[in-house]
C-alpha positions as CSV (number, residue, x, y, z in Angstrom):
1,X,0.0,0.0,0.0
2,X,3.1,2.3,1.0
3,X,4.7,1.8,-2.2
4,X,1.4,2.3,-4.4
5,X,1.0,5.7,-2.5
6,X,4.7,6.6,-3.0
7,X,3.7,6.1,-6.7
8,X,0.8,8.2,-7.2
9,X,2.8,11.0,-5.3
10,X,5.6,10.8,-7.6
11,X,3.4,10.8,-10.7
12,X,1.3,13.8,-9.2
13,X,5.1,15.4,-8.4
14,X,6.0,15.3,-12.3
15,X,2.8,16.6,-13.3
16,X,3.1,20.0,-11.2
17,X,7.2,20.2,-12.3
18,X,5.5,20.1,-16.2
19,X,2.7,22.7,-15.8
20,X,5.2,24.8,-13.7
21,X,8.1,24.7,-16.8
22,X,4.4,25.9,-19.2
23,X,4.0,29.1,-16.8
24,X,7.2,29.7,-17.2
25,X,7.8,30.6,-20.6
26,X,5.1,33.6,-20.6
27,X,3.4,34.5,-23.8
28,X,5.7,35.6,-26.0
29,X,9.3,33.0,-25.3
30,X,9.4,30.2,-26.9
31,X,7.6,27.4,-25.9
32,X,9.7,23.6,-25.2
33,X,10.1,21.5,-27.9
34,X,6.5,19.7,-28.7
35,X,4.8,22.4,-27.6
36,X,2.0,24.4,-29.4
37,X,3.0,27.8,-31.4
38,X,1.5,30.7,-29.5
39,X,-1.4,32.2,-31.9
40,X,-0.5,35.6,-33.8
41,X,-1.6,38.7,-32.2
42,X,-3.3,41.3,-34.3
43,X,-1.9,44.4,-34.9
44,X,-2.5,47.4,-32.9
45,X,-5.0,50.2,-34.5
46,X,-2.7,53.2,-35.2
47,X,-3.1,56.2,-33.6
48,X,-3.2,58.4,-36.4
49,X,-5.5,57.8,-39.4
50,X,-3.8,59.0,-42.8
51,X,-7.4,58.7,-44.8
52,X,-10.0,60.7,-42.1
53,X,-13.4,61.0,-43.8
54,X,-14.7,64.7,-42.3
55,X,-12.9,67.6,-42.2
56,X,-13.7,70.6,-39.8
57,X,-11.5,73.9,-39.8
58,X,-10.8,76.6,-37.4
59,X,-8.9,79.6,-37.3
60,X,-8.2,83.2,-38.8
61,X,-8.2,85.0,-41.9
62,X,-5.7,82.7,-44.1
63,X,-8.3,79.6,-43.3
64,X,-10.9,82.0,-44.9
65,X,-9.2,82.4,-48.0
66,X,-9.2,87.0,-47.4
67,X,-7.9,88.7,-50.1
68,X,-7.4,85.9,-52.5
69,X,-9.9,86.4,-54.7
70,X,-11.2,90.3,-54.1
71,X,-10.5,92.8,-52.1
72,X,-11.1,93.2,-48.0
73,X,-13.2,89.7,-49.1
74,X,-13.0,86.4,-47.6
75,X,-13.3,83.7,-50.2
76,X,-13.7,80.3,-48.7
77,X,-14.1,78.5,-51.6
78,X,-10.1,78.7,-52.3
79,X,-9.2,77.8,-48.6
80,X,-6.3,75.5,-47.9
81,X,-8.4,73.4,-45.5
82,X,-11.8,73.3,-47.2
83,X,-11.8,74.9,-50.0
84,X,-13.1,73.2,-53.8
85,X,-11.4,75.0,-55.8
86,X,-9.4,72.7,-58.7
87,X,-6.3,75.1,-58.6
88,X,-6.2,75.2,-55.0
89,X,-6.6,71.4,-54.3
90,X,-7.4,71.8,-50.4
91,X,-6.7,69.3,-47.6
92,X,-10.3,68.1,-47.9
93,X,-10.2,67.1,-51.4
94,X,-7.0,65.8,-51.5
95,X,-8.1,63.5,-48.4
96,X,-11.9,62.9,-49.4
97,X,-12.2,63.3,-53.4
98,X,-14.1,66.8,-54.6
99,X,-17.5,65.5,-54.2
100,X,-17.2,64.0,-50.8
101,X,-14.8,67.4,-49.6
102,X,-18.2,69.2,-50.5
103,X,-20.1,67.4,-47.9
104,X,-18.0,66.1,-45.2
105,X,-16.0,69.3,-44.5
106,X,-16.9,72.8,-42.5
107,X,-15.1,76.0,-42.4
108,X,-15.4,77.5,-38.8
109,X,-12.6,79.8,-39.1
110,X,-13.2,83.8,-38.8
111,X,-11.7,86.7,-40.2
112,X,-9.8,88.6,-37.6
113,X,-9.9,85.7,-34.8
114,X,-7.6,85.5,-32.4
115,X,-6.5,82.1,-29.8
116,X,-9.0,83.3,-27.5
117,X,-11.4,82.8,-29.6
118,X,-10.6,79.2,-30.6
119,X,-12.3,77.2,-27.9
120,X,-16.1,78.9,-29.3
121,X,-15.1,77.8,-32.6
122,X,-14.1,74.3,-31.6
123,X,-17.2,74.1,-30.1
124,X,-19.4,74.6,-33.3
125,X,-16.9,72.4,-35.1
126,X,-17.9,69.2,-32.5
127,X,-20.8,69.3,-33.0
128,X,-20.1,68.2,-36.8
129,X,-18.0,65.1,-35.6
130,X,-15.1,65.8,-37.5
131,X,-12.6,62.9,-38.1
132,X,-9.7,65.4,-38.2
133,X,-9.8,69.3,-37.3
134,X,-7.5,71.5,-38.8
135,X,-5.9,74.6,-36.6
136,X,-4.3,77.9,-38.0
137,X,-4.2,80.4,-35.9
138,X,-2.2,83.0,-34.5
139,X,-1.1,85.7,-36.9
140,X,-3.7,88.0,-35.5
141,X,-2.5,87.9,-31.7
142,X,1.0,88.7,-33.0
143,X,-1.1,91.7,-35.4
144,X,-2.0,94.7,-33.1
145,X,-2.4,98.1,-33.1
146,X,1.4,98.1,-31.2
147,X,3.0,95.0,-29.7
148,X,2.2,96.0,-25.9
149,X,-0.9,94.8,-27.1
150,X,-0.3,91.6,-28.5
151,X,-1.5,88.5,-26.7
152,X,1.0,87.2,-24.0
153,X,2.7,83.5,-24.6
154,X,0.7,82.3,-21.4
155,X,-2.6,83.5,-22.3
156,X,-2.2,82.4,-25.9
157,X,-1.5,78.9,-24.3
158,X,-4.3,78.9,-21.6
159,X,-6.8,79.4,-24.8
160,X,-5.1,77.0,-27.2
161,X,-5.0,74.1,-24.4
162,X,-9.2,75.4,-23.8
163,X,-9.9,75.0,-27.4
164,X,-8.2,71.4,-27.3
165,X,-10.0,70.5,-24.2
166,X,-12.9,71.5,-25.6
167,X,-12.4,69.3,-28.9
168,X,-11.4,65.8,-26.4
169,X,-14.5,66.4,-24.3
170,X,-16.6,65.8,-27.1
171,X,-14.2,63.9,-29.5
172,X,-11.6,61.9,-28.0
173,X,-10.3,60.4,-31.0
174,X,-10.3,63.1,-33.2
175,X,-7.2,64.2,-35.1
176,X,-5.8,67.3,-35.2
177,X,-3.9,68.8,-37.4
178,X,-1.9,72.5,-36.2
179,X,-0.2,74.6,-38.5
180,X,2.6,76.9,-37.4
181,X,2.2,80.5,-37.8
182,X,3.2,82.4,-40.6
183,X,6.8,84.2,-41.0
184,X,5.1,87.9,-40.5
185,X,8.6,89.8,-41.0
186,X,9.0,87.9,-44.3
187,X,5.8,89.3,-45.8
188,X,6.3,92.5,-44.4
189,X,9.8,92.3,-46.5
190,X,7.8,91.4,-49.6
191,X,4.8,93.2,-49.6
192,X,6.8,96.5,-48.7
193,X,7.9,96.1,-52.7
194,X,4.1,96.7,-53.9
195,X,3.0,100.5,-53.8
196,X,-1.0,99.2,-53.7
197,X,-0.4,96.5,-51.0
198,X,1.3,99.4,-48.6
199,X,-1.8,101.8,-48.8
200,X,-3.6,98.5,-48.2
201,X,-1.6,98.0,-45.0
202,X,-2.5,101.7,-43.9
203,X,-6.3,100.4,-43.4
204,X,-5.0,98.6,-40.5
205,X,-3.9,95.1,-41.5
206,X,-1.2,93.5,-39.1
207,X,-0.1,97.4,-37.9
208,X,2.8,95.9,-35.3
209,X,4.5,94.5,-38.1
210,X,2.9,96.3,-41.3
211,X,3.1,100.0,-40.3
212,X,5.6,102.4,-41.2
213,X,6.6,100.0,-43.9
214,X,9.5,101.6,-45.4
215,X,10.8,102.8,-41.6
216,X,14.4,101.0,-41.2
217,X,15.1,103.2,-38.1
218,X,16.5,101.6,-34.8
219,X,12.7,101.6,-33.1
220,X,10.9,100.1,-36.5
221,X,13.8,97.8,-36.1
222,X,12.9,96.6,-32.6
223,X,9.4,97.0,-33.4
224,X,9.0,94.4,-36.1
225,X,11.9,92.2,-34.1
226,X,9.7,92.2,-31.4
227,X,6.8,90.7,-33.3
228,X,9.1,88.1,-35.1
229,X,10.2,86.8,-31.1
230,X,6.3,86.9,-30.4
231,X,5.8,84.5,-33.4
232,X,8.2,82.7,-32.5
233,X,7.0,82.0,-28.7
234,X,3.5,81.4,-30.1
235,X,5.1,78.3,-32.2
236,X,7.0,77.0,-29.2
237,X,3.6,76.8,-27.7
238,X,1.6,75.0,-30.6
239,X,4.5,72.6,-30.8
240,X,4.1,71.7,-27.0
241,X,1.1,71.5,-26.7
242,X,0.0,69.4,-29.8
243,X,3.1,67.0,-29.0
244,X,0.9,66.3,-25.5
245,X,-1.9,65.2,-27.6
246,X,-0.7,61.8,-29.2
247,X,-3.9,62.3,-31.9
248,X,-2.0,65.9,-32.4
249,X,0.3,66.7,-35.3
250,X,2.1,69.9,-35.7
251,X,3.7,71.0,-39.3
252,X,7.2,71.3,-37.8
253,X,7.6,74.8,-38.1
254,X,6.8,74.2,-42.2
255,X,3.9,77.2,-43.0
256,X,6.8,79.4,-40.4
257,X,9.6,78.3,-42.9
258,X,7.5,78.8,-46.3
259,X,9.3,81.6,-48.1
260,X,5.8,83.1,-49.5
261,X,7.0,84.7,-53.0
262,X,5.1,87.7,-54.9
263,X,2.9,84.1,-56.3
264,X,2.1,83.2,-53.4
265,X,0.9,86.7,-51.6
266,X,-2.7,88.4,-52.3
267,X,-2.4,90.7,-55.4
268,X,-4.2,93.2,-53.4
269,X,-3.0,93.0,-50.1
270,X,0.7,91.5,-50.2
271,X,0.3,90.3,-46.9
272,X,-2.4,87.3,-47.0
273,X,-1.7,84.2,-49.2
274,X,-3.1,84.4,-52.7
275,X,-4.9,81.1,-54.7
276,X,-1.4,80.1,-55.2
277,X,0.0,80.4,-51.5
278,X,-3.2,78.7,-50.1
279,X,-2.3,75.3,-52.2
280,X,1.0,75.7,-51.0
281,X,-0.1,75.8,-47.3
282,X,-2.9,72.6,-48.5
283,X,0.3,71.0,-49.7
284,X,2.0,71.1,-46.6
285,X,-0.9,70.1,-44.7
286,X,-1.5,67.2,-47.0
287,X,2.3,66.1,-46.7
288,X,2.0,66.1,-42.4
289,X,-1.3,64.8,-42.4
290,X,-0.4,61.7,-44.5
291,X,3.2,61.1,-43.4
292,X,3.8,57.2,-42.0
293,X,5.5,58.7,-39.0
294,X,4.7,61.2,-36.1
């Protein structure tokens, strides 16, 4: 009797030593010889979706498409994000096809808007369900009447991080895209070349930056220098606060860096984008929007 209990305790013995080795090995080692192939795992869903299927815009003036087709006039219809031109190509028909662009894209963006008044936009653009919502703003914070008035680097944050919060509250898996704002000193050094885009200016576009065009004294100097840090600062904050949003993709710095030529600027203005400079900035959406990597 002994020895068929000593038996039955040494067969239950190398039972447990054989499920204890199968624990052991965890899901992804390899398993002992004999033993079944662990079943493939499916890939994760990506974060970012390079083919969204709705488009909503906010922002300022360049998302408006002002000045590019008439004077002192907005003209959506050529706008980088939204727009159905065939000559501008917008981010919402190169992503959805003309036909679908026309129906599954909004423009929320406002002449003369500021970052404060982002998060009021983003709330009318929620209430679309947008699979991606583009973001250009800026250029008219940095654009006062002098720069003691422009919009401070923390307030311009404290709105920008509202108008996001806004957006995840509604739509947590929404994408975002947020373009960098422009160089303003560059168009300033372009536009001064046109006669009719400086008594343009003179009617109070971007006066920081824009007035006293052809000053080159020590104080229009500092003035515009000013400005250019203030741009500058207002990036730095995009970038941060997009790169805390992993459904967030900034442009790099890319509309910043676009050397806007006498093409590419408002044949009225010289200071907003013309037909041509809005499907640059649609390219350069298009290009961040669909790259493979963050």
């Amino acid at each position: 009797m002994r020895k068929r209990w000593r038996g039955v305790a040494a067969a239950v013995a190398a039972v447990a030593v054989g499920l204890t080795g199968c624990d052991a090995v965890g899901g992804d080692a390899s398993g002992p010889s004999g033993s079944r192939a662990p079943s493939a795992r499916p890939s994760p869903t990506p974060l970012w979706d390079r083919s969204p299927e709705s488009i909503a815009a906010v922002g300022d003036s360049i998302t408006r498409g002002f000045d590019a087709c008439g004077v002192l006039a907005d003209c959506p219809e050529v706008s980088w994000a939204t727009g159905g031109r065939a000559d501008v190509r917008s981010l919402a028909v190169r992503l959805l096809g003309p036909a679908r662009a026309a129906e599954r894209s909004w423009n929320y963006a406002v002449t003369g808007a500021r970052m404060a008044d982002l998060p009021g936009q983003m709330a009318r653009a929620v209430t679309r369900r947008p699979e991606l919502v583009t973001v250009m703003a800026g250029a008219n914070d940095a654009c006062r009447a002098s720069t003691s008035e422009m919009t401070s680097p923390q307030e311009f944050r404290a709105s920008f991080e509202d108008a996001m919060h806004t957006l995840r509250r509604a739509l947590p898996r929404a994408q975002v895209y947020v373009a960098s704002v422009p160089d303003l000193k560059r168009l300033w050094s372009q536009g001064r070349t046109s006669a009719l885009g400086k008594q343009i200016w003179k009617l109070g576009i971007c006066p920081s930056m824009l007035g006293d065009a052809d000053a080159l004294d020590a104080a229009a100097n500092l003035r515009r220098q000013t400005v250019q840090k203030r741009v500058e600062a207002y990036n730095e904050v995009l970038r941060e606060v997009c790169e805390r949003d992993e459904r967030c993709r900034f442009d790099g710095g890319a509309v910043n860096a676009y050397r806007f030529g006498t093409e590419q600027l408002s044949p009225w203005d010289w200071f907003h984008p013309s037909v041509d400079g809005q499907a640059r900035l649609a390219e350069i959406a298009y290009r961040t929007v669909t790259a493979k990597e963050d």
